[in-house]
C-alpha positions as CSV (number, residue, x, y, z in Angstrom):
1,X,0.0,0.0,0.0
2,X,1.3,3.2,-1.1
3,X,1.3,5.8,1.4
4,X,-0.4,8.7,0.4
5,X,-1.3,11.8,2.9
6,X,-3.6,14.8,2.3
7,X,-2.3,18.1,3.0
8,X,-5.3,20.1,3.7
9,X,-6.5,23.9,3.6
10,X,-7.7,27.0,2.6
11,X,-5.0,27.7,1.3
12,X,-5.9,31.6,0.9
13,X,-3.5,32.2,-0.2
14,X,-0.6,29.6,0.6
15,X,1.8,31.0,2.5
16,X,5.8,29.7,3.1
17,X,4.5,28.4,6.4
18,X,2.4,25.9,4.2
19,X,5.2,25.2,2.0
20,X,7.5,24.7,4.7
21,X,4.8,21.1,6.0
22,X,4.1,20.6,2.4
23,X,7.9,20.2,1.6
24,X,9.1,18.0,4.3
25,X,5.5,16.4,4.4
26,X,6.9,15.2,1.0
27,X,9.7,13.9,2.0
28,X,8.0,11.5,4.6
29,X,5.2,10.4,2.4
30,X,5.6,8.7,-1.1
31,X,2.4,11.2,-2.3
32,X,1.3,14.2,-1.0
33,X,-2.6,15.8,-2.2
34,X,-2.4,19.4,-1.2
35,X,-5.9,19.8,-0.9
36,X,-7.9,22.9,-1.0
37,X,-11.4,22.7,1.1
38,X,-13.7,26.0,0.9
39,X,-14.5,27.0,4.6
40,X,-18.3,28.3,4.7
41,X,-16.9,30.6,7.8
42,X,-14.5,32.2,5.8
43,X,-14.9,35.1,3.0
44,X,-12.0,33.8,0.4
45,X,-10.4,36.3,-1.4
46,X,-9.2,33.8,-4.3
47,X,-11.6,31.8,-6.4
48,X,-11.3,27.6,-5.2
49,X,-9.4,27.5,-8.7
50,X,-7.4,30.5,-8.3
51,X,-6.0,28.5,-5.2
52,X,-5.4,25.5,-7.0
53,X,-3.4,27.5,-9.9
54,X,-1.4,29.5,-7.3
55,X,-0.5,26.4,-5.4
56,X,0.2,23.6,-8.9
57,X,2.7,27.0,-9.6
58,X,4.3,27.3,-6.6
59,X,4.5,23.5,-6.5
60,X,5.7,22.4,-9.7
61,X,8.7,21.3,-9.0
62,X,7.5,18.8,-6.1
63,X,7.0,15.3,-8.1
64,X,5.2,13.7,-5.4
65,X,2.6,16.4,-4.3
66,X,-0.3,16.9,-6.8
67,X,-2.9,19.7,-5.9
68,X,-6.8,19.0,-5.8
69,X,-9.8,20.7,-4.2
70,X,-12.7,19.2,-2.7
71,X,-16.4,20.6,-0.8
72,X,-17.4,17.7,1.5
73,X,-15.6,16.2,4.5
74,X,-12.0,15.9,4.7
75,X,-12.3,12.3,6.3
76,X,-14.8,10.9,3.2
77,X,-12.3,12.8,0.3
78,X,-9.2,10.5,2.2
79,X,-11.0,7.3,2.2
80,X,-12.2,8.4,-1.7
81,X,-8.4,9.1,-2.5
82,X,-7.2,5.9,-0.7
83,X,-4.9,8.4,1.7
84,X,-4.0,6.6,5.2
85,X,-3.1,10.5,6.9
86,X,-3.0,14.0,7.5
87,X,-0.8,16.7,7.4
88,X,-1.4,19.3,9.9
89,X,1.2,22.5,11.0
90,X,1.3,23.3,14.3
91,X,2.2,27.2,14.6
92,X,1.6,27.6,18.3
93,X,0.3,26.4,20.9
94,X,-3.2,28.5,20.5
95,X,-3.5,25.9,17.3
96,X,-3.1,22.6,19.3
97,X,-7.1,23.1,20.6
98,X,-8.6,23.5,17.8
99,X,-6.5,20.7,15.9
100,X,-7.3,18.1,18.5
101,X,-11.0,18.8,18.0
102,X,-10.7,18.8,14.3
103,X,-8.9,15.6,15.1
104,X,-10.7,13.7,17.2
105,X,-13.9,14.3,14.8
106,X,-12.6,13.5,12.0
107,X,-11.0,10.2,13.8
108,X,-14.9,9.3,14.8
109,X,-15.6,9.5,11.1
110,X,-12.8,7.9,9.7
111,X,-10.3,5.5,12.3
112,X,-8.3,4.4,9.3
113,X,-6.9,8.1,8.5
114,X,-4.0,9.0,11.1
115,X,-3.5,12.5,11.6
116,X,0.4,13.5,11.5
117,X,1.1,17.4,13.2
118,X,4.5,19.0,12.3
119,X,5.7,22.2,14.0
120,X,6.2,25.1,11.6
121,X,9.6,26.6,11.5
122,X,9.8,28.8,13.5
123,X,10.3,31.6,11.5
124,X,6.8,31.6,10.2
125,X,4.8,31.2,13.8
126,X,4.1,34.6,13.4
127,X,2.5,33.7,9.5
128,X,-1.4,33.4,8.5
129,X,-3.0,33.7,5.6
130,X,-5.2,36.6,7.2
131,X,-2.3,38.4,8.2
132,X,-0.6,38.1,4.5
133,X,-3.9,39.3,3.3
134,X,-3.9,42.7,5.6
135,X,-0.5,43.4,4.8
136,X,-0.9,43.4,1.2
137,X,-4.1,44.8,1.4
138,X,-2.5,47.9,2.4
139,X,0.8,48.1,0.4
140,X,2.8,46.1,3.2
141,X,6.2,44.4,2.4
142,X,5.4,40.6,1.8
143,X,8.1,39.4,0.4
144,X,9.7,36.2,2.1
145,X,6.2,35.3,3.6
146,X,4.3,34.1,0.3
147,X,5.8,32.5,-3.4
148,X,6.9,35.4,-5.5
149,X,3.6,34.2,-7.9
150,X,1.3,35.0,-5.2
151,X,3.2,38.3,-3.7
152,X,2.1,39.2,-7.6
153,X,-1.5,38.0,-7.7
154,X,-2.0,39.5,-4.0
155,X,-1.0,43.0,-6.0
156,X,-3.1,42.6,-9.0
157,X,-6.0,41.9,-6.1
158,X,-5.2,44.7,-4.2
159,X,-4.9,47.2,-6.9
């Protein structure tokens, strides 16, 4: 059985902290599926498929991570995919809560998907989405804290 592990997220946009678990999440797993999930909760400010494009880019040269997106629960899309875990990142300890609960739901749902937490570097604890999005919003220096594709597309967003 290949072992195959779902990267999941917003992914609005992806950030180096998410490259930083998707890269060495590739290293540990033969296939990687960086997969983007729309949360209801959240107002995106790229499409579904302008997250997909911005992440296949920034990911091309990754052999073993593929990008998808999916609308349902996380835990069905693994067993659909045949994936046997989860990558989650860990920026601090404010994210453990929430993770465990995310966790031990999606555990109840599915008991055959392992959920695998890797600590960001820590040079992007600081990093989120939301706070890339602010900064740009307003002109703010983003470089080194997204791809250089998606410092770009934040601009043409923002203009």
């Amino acid at each position: 059985m290949r072992k195959l592990a779902i990267c999941p997220g917003s992914f609005d946009p992806v950030t180096n902290g998410h490259l930083d678990i998707i890269s060495r999440g590739a290293k540990v797993f033969e296939e990687v599926v960086v997969t983007v999930f729309n949360n209801q909760s959240k107002s995106p400010l790229f499409t579904v498929e302008e997250r997909k494009q911005l992440l296949e880019e920034t990911l091309k040269d990754f052999p073993n991570v593929r990008v998808d997106s999916s609308s349902g629960l996380l835990m069905d899309y693994a067993r659909e995919i045949g994936a046997t875990a989860v990558i989650r990142g860990l920026r601090a300890v404010s994210d453990f809560e929430y993770e465990m609960q995310i966790t031990s739901m999606n555990r109840k749902l599915n008991e055959d998907v392992e959920t695998l937490f890797m600590m960001t570097n820590t040079k992007y604890s600081f990093l989120s989405s939301s706070m890339v999005k602010e900064a740009a919003k307003y002109q703010g220096n983003i470089s080194g804290l997204v791809p250089d594709v998606v410092e770009q597309a934040l601009k043409e967003k923002f203009k």
